[in-house]
Backbone as a chain_set.jsonl record, in Angstrom:
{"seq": "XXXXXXXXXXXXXXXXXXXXXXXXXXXXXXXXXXXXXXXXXXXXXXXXXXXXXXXXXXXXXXXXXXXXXXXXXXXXXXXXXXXXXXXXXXXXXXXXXXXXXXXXXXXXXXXXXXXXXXXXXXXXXXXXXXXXXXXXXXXXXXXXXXXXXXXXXXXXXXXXXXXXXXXXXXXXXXXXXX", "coords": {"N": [[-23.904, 33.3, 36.198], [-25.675, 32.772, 34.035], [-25.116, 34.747, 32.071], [-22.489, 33.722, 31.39], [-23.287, 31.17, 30.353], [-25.145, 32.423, 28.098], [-22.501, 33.464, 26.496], [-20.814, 31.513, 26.694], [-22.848, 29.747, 24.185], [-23.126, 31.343, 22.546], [-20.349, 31.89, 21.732], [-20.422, 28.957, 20.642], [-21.941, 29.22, 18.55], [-21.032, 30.527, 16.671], [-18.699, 29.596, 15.997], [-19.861, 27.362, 14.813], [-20.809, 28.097, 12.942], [-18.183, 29.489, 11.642], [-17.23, 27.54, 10.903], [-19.263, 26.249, 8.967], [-18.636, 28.142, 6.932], [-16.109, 27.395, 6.317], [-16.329, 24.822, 5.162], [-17.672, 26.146, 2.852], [-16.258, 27.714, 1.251], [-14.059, 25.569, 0.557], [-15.214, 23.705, -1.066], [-15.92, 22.073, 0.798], [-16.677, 18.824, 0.785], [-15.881, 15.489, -0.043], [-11.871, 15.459, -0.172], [-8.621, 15.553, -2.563], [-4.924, 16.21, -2.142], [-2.014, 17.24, -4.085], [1.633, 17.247, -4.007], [3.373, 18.812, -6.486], [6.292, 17.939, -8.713], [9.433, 18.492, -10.683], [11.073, 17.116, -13.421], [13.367, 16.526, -12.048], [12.795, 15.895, -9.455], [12.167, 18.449, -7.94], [10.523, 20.4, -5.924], [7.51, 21.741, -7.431], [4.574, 23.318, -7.36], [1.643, 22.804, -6.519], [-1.551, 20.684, -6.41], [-5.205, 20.364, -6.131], [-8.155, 18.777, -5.197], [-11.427, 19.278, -5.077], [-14.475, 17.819, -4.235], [-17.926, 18.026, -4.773], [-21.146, 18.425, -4.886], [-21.803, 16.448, -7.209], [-19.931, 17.054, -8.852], [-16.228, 17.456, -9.099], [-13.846, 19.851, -8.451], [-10.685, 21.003, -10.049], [-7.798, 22.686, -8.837], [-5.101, 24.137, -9.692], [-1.386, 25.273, -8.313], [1.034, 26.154, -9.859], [4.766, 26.171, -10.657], [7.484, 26.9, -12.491], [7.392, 26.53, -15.233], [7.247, 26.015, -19.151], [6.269, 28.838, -20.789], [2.879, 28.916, -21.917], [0.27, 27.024, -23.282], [-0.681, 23.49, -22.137], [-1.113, 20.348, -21.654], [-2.908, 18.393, -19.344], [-3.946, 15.93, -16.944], [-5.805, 13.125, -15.187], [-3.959, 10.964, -14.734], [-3.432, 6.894, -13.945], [-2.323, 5.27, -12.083], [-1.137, 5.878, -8.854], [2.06, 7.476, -8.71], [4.802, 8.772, -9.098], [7.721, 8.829, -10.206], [10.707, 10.349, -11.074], [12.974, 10.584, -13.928], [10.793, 10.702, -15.909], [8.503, 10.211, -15.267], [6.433, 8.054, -15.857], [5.862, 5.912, -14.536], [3.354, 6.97, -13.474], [1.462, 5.975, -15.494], [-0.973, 5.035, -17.821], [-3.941, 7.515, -18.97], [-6.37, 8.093, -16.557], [-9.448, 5.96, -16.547], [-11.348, 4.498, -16.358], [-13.759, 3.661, -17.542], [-13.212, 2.476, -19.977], [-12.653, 4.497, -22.553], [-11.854, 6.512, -25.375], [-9.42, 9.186, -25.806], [-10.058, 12.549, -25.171], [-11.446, 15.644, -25.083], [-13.257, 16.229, -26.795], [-13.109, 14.354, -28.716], [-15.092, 11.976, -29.954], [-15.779, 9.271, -29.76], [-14.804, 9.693, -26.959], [-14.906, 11.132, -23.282], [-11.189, 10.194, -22.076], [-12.057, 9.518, -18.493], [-10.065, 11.067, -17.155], [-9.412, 13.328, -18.494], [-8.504, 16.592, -18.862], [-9.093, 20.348, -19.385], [-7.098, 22.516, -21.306], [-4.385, 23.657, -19.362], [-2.76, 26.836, -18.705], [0.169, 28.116, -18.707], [2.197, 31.625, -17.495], [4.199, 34.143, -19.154], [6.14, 34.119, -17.222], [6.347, 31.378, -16.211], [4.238, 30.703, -14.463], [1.246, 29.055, -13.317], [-2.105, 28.982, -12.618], [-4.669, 27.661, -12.431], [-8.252, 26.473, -12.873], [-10.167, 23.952, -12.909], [-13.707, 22.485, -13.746], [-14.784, 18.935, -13.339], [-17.171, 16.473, -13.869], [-16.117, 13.48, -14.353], [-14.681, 12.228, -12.85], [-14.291, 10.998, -8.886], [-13.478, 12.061, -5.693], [-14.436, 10.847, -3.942], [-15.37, 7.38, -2.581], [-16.188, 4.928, -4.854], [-17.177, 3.629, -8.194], [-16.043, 5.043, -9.886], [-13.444, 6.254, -8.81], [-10.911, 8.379, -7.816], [-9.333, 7.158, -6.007], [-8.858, 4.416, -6.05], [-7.435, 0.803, -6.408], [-4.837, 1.607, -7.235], [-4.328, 3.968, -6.706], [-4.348, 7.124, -7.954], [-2.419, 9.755, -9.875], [-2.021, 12.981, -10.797], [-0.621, 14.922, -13.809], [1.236, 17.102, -15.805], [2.015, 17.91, -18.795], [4.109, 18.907, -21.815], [3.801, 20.169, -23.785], [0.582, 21.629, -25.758], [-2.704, 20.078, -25.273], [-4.42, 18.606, -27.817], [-6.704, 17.358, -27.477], [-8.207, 15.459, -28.512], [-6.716, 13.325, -29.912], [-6.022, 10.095, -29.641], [-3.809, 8.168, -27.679], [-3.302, 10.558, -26.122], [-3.895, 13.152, -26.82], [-1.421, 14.348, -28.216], [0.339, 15.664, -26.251], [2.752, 15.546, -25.622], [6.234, 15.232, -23.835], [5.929, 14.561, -20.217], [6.034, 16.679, -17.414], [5.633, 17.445, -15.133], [4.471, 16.087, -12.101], [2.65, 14.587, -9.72], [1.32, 12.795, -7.088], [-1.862, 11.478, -5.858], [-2.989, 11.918, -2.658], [-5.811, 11.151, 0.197], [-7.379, 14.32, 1.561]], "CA": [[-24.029, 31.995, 35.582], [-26.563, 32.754, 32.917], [-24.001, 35.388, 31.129], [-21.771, 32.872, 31.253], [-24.223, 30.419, 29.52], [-24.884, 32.85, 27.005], [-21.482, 33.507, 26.045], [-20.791, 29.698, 25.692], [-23.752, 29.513, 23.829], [-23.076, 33.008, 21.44], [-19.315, 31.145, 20.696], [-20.529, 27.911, 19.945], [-22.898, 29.357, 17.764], [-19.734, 31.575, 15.84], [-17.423, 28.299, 15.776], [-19.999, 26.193, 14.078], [-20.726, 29.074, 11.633], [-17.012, 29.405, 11.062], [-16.715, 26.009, 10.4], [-19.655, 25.883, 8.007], [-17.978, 28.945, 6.156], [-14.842, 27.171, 5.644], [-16.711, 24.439, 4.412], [-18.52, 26.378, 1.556], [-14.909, 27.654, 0.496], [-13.438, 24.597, -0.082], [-16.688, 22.877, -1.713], [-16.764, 20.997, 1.619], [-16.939, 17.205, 0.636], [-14.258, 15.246, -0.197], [-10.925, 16.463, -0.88], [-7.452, 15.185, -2.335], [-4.109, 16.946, -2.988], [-1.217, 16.323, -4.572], [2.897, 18.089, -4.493], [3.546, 18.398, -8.003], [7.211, 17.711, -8.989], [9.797, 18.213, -11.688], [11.725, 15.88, -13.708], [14.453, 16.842, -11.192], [12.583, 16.138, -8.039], [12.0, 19.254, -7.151], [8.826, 20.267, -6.014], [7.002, 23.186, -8.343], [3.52, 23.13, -6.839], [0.231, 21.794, -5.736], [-2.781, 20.462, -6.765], [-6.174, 20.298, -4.849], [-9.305, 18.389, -5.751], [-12.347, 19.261, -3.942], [-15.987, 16.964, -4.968], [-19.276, 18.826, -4.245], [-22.397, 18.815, -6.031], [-21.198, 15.995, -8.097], [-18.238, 17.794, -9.171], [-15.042, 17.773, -8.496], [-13.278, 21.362, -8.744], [-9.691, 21.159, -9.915], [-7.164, 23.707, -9.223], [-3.344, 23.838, -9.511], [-1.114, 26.258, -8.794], [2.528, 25.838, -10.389], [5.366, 27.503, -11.231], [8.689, 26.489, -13.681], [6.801, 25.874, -16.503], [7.205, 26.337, -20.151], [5.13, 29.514, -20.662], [1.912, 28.596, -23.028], [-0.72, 25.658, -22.869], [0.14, 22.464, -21.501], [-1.96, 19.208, -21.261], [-3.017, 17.93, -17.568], [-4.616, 14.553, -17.136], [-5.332, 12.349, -14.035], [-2.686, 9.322, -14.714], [-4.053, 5.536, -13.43], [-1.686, 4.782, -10.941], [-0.363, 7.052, -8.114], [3.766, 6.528, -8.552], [5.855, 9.8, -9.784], [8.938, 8.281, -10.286], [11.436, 11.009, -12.061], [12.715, 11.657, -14.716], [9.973, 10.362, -17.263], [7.006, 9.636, -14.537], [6.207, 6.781, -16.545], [5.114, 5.185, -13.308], [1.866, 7.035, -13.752], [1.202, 4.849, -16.153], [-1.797, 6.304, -19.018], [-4.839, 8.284, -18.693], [-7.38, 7.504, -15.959], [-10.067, 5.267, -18.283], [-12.122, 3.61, -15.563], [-14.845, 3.443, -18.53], [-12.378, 2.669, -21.554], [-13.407, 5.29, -23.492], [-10.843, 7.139, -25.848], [-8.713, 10.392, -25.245], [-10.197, 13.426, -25.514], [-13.031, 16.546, -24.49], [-13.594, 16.511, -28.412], [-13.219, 13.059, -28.964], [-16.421, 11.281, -30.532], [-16.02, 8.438, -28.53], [-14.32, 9.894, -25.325], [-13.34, 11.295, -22.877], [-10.691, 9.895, -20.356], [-11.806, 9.787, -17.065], [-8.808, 11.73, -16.368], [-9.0, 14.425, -19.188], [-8.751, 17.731, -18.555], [-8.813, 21.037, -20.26], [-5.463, 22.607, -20.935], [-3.595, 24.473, -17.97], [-1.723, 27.788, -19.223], [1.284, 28.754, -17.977], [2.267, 32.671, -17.641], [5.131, 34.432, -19.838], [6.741, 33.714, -16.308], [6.281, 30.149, -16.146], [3.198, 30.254, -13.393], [-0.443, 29.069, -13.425], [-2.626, 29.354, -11.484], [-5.62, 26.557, -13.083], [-9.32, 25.678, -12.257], [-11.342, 23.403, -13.596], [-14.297, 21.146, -13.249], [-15.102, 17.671, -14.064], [-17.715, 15.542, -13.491], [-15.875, 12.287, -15.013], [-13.788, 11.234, -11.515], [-14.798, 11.329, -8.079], [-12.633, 12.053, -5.047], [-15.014, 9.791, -2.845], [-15.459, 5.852, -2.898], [-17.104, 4.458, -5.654], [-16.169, 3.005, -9.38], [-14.938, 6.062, -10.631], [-12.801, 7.379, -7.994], [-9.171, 8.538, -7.878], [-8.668, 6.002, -5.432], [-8.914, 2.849, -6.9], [-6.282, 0.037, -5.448], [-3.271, 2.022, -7.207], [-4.066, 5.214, -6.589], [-4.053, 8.306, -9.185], [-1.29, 10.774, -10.246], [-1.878, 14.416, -11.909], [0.389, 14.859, -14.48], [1.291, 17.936, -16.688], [2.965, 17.798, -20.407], [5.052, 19.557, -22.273], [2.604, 20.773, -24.703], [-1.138, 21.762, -25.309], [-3.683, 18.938, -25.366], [-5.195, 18.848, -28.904], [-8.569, 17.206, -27.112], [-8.985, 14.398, -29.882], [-5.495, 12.334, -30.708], [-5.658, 9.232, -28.821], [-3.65, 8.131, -26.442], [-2.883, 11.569, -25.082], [-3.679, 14.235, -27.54], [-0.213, 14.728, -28.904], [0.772, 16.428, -25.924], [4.486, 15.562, -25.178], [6.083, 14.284, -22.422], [5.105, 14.631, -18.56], [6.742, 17.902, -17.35], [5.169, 17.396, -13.867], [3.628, 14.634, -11.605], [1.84, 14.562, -8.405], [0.477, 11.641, -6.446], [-3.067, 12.53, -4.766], [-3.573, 11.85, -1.699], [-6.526, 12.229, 0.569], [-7.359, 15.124, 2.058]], "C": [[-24.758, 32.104, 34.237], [-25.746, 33.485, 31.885], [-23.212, 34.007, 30.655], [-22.302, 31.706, 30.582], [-24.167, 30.859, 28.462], [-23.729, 33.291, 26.618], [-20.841, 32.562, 25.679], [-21.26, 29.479, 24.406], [-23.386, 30.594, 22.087], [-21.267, 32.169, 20.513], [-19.415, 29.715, 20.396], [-20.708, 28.116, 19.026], [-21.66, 29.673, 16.576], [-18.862, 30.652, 15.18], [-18.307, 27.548, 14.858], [-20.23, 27.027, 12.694], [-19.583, 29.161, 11.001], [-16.695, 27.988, 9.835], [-17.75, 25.884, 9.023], [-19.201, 26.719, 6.497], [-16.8, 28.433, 5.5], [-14.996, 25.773, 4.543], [-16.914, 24.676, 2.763], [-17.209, 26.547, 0.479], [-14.208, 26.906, -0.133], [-14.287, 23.569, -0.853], [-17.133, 22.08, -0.614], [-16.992, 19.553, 1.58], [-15.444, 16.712, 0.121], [-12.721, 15.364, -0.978], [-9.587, 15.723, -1.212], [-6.48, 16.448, -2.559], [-2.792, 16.125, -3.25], [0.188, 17.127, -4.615], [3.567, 17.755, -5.747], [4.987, 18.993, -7.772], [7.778, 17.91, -10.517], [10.648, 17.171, -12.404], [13.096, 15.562, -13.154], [14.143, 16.356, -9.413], [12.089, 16.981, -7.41], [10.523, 20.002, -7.073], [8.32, 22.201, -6.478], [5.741, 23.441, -7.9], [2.537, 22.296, -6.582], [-1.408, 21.638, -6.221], [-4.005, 20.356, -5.574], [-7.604, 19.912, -5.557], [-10.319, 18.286, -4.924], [-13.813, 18.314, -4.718], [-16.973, 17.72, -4.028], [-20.529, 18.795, -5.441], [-22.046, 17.921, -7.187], [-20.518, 16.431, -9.386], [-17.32, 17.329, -8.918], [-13.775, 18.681, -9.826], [-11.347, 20.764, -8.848], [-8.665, 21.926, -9.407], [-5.292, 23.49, -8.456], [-2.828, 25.39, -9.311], [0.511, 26.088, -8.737], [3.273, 27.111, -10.659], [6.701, 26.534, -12.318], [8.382, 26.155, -14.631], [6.923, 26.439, -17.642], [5.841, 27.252, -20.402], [4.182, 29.009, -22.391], [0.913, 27.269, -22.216], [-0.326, 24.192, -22.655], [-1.195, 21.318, -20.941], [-1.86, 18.859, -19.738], [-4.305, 16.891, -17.761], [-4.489, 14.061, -15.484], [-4.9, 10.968, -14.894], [-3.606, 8.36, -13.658], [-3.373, 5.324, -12.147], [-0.805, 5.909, -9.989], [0.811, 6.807, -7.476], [3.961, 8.064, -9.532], [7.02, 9.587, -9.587], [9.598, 9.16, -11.479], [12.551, 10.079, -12.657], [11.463, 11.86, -15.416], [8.375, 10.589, -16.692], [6.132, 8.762, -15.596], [5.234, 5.942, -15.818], [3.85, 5.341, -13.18], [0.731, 6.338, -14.228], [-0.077, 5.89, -17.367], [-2.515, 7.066, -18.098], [-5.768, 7.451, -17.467], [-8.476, 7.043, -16.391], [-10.948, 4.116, -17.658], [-13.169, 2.88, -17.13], [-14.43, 2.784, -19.782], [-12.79, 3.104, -22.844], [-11.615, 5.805, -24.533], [-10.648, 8.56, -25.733], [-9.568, 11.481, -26.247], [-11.455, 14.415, -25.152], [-13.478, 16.854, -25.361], [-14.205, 15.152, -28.882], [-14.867, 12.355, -29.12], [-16.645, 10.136, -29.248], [-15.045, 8.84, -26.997], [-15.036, 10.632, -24.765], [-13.323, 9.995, -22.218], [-11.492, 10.201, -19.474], [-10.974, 11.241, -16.578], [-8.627, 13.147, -17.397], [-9.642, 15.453, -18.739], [-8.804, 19.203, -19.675], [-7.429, 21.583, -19.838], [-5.107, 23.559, -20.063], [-2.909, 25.353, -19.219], [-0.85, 28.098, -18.571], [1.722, 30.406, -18.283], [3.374, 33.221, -18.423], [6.582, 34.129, -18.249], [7.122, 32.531, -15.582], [5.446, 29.669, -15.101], [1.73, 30.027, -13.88], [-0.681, 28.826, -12.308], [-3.484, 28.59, -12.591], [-6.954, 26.388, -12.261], [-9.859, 24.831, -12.946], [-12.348, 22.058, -13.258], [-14.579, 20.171, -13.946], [-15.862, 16.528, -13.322], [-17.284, 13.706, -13.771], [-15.021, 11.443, -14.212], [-14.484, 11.55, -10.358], [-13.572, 11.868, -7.002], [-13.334, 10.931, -3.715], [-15.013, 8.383, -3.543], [-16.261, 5.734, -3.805], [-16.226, 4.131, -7.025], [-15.413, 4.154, -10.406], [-13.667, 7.399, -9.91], [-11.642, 7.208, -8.304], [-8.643, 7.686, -6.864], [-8.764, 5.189, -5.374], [-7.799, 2.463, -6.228], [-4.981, 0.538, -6.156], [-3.478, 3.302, -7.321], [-4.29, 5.778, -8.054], [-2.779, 9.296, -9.025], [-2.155, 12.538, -11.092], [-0.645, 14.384, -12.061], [0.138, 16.815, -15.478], [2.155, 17.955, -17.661], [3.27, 18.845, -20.571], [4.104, 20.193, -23.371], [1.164, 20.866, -24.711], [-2.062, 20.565, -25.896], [-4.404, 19.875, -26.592], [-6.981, 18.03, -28.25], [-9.036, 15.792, -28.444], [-7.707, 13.11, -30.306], [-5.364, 11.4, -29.265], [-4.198, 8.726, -28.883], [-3.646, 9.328, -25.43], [-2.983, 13.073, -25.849], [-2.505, 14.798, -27.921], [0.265, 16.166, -27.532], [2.441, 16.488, -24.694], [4.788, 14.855, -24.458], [5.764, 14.806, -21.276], [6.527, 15.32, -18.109], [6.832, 17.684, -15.862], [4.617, 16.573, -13.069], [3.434, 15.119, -10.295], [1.011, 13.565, -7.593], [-0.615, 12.328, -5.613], [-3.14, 11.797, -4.051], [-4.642, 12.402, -1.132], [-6.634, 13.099, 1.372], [-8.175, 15.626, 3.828]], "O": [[-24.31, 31.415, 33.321], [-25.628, 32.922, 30.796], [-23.442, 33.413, 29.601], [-21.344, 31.101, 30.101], [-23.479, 30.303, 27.606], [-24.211, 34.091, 25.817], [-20.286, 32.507, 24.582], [-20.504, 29.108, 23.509], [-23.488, 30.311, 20.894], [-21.057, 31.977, 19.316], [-18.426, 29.217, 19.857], [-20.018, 27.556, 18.175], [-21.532, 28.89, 15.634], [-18.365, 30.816, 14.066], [-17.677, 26.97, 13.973], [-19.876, 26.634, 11.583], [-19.636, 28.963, 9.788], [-16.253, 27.703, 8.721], [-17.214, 25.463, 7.998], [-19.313, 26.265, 5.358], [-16.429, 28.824, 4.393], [-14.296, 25.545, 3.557], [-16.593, 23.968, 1.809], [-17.023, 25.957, -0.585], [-13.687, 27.215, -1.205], [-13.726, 22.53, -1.204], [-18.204, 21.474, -0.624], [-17.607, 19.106, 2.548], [-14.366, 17.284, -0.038], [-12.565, 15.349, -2.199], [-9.165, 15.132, -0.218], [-6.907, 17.508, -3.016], [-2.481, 14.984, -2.908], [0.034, 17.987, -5.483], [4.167, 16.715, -6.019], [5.219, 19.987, -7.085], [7.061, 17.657, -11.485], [10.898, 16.208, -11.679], [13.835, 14.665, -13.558], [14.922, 16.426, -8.463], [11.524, 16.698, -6.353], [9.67, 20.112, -7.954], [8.642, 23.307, -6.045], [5.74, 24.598, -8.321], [2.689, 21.083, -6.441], [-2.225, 22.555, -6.308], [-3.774, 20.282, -4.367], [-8.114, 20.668, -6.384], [-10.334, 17.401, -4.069], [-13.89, 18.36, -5.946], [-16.824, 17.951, -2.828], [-20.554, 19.152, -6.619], [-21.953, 18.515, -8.262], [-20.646, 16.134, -10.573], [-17.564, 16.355, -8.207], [-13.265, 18.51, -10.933], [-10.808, 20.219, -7.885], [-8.083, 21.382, -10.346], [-4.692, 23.047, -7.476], [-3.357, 26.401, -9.773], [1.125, 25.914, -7.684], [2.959, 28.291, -10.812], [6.414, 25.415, -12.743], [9.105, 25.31, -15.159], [6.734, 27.649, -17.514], [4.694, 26.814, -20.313], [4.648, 28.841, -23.518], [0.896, 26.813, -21.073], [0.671, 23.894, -23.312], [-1.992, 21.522, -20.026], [-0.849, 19.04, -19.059], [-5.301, 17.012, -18.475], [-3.584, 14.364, -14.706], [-5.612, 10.198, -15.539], [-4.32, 8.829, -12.773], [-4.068, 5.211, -11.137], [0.062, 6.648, -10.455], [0.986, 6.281, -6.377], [3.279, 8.309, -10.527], [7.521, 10.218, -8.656], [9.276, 8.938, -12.646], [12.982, 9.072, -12.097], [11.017, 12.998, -15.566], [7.388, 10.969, -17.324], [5.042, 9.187, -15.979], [4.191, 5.429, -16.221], [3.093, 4.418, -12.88], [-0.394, 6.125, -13.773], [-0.003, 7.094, -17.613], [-2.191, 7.341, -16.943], [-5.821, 6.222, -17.511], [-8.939, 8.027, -16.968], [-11.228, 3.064, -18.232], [-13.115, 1.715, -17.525], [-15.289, 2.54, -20.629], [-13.139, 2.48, -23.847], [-10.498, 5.38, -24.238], [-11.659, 9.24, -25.56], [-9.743, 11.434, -27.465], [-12.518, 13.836, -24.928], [-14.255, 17.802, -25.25], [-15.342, 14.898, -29.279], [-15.647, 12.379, -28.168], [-17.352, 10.144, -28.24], [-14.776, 7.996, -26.143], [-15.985, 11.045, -25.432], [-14.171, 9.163, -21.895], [-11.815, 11.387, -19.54], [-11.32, 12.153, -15.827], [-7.767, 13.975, -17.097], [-10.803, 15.521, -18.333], [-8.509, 18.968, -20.847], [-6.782, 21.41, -18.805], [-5.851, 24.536, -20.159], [-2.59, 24.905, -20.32], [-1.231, 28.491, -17.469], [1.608, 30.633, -19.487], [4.004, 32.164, -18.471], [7.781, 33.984, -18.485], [7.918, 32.485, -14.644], [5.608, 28.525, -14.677], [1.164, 30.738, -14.712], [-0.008, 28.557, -11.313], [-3.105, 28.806, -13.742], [-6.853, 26.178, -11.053], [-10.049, 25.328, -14.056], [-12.013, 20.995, -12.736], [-14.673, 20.313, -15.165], [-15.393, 15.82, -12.431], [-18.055, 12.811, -13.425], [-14.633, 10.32, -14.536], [-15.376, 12.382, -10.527], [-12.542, 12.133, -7.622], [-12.704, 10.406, -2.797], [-14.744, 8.195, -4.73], [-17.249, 6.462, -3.713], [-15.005, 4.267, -7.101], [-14.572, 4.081, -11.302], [-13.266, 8.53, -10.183], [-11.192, 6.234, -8.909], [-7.427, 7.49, -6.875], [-8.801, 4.837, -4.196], [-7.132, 3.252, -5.559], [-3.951, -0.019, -5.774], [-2.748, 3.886, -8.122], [-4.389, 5.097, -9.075], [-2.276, 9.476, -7.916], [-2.856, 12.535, -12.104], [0.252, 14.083, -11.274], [-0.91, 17.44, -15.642], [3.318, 18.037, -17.264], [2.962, 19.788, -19.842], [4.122, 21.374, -23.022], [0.496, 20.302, -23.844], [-1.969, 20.266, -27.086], [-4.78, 21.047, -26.599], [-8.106, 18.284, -28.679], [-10.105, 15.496, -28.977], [-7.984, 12.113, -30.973], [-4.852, 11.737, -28.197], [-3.492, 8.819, -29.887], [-3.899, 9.217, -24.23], [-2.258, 14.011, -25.517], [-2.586, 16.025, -27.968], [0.46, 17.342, -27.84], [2.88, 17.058, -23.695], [4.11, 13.876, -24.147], [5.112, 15.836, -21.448], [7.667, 14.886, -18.274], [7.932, 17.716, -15.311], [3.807, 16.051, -13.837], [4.095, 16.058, -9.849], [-0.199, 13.789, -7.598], [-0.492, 13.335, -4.915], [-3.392, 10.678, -4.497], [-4.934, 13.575, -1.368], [-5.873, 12.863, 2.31], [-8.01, 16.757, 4.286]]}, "num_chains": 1, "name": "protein.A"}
């Protein structure tokens, strides 16, 4: 009986350790993602937004993409409606600030730095930003219409409002949570 205690006892212990391990990996607090799409429908990869440490860690990982730099923004409303994803609607702008991680008076909410794509058309993306949340509150991605990640056709100049001159929307993704 007492073995048998401690051996309960020895894999509880292992399971809650596991669990706090898988935690640390994923930042642990709250998480969305999103299946990013092309202007075809078809789905090119996935986004994943973890919040920790008042953070929240971006990271994408795509593929069909025009190889080079390429603007990525969280979009206001979470609607990817191909071809155009229009539905997105602008930048995320809880604050109404103006576009840009340069910008005098900005940023977006929703601006990001630019995603690269590989001479193969893959990225692989991280990045953080304290300027959205993924939990409740007035600057979260889930506001009553939702958010979108989006990715353009060109590289975010960081300063040209509305959108830094960076094309049209290559990619879209509604986040859900996680």
């Amino acid at each position: 009986m007492r073995e048998a205690l401690g051996l309960a006892l020895r894999l509880a212990c292992a399971l809650a350790l596991a669990g706090c391990m898988g935690m640390a990996a994923t930042g642990g607090g709250p998480a969305a993602t999103a299946d990013l799409v092309d202007p075809t429908g078809q789905r090119i990869g996935t986004a994943t937004l973890t919040e920790s440490g008042g953070q929240v860690l971006v990271r994408i990982e795509a593929r069909g993409l025009t190889p080079g730099r390429h603007g990525i923004h969280i979009h206001a409303v979470g609607a990817c409606d191909p071809p155009g994803f229009t539905s997105a609607g602008g930048h995320y702008n809880p604050l109404a600030r103006k576009h840009g991680l340069e910008a005098p008076d900005g940023p977006h909410a929703g601006d990001l730095p630019n995603l690269e794509a590989d001479a193969a058309g893959r990225a692989r993306y991280e990045a953080r930003t304290s300027l959205v949340t993924v939990s409740d509150g007035p600057r979260s991605v889930f506001d009553a219409d939702g958010s979108a990640i989006v990715i353009h056709e060109k590289e975010d100049d960081q300063r040209t409002d509305p959108a830094g001159n960076s094309g049209a929307r290559v990619a879209c993704g509604v986040l859900v949570r996680r």
